[in-house]
C-alpha positions in Angstrom: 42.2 -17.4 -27.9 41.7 -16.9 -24.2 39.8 -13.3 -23.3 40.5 -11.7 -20.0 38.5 -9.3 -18.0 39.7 -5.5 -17.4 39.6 -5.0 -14.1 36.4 -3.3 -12.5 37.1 0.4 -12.5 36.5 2.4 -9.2 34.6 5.2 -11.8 32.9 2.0 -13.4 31.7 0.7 -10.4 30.4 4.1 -9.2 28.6 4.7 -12.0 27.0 1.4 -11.9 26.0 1.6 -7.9 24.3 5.2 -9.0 22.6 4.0 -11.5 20.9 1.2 -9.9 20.3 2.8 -7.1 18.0 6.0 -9.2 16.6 2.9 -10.9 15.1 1.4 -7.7 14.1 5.3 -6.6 12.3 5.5 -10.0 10.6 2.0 -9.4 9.4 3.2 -5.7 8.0 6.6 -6.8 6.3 4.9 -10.0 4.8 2.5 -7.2 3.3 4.8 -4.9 1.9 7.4 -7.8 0.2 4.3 -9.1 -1.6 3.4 -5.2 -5.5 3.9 -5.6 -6.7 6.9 -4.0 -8.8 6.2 -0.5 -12.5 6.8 -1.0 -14.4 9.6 1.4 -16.5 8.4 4.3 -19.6 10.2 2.6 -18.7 8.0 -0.2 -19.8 5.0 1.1 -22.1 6.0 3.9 -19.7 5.6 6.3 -21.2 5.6 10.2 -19.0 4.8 13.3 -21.0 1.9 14.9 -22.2 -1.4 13.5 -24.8 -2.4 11.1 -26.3 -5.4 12.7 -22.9 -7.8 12.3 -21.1 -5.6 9.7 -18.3 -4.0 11.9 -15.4 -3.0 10.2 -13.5 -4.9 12.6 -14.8 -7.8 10.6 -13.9 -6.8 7.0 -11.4 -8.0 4.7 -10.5 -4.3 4.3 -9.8 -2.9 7.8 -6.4 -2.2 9.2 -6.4 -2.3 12.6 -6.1 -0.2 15.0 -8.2 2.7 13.1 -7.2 2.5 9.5 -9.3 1.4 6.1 -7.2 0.0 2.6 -10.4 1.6 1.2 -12.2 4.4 3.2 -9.9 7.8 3.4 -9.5 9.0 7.4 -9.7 7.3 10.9 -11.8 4.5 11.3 -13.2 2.8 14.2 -13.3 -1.2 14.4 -16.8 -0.9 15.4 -18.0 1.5 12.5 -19.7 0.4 9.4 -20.2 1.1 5.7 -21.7 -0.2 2.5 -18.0 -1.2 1.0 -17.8 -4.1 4.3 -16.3 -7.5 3.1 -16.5 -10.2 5.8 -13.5 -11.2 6.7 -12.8 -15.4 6.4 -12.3 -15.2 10.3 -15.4 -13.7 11.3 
């Protein structure tokens, strides 16, 4: 015995895209509330020129221009702090 599809339903098809769609929202906003909180500049002794050949210019962590993946707030490529990782390329 031979089975045929029903044709896809516009109502079907709606509640499909909708669904999918507030899955992927979920999945994003599950994503982000899971993101490690930055740590304060106190935290790690933070100071905003080098230490000897520890710039944070040169660590695995830095995000240029100003940014840390670590270190909470604005941080200059020349700063240092006790959390440095030397990056392969230095």
């Amino acid at each position: 015995m031979l089975r045929t599809r029903a044709p896809l339903c516009r109502r079907t098809f709606l509640q499909s895209a909708a669904g999918a769609v507030g899955s992927a929202t979920l999945s994003a906003a599950l994503n982000n509330a899971n993101a490690a909180p930055k740590i304060s500049k106190q935290a790690v002794a933070y100071q905003d020129h080098p230490d000897g050949d520890k710039r944070c210019e040169r660590c695995t962590q830095f995000q240029p221009p100003d940014a840390c993946k670590m270190v909470d707030g604005q941080i200059s490529p020349q700063g240092s702090c006790r959390i440095f990782i030397p990056s392969r390329q230095s």
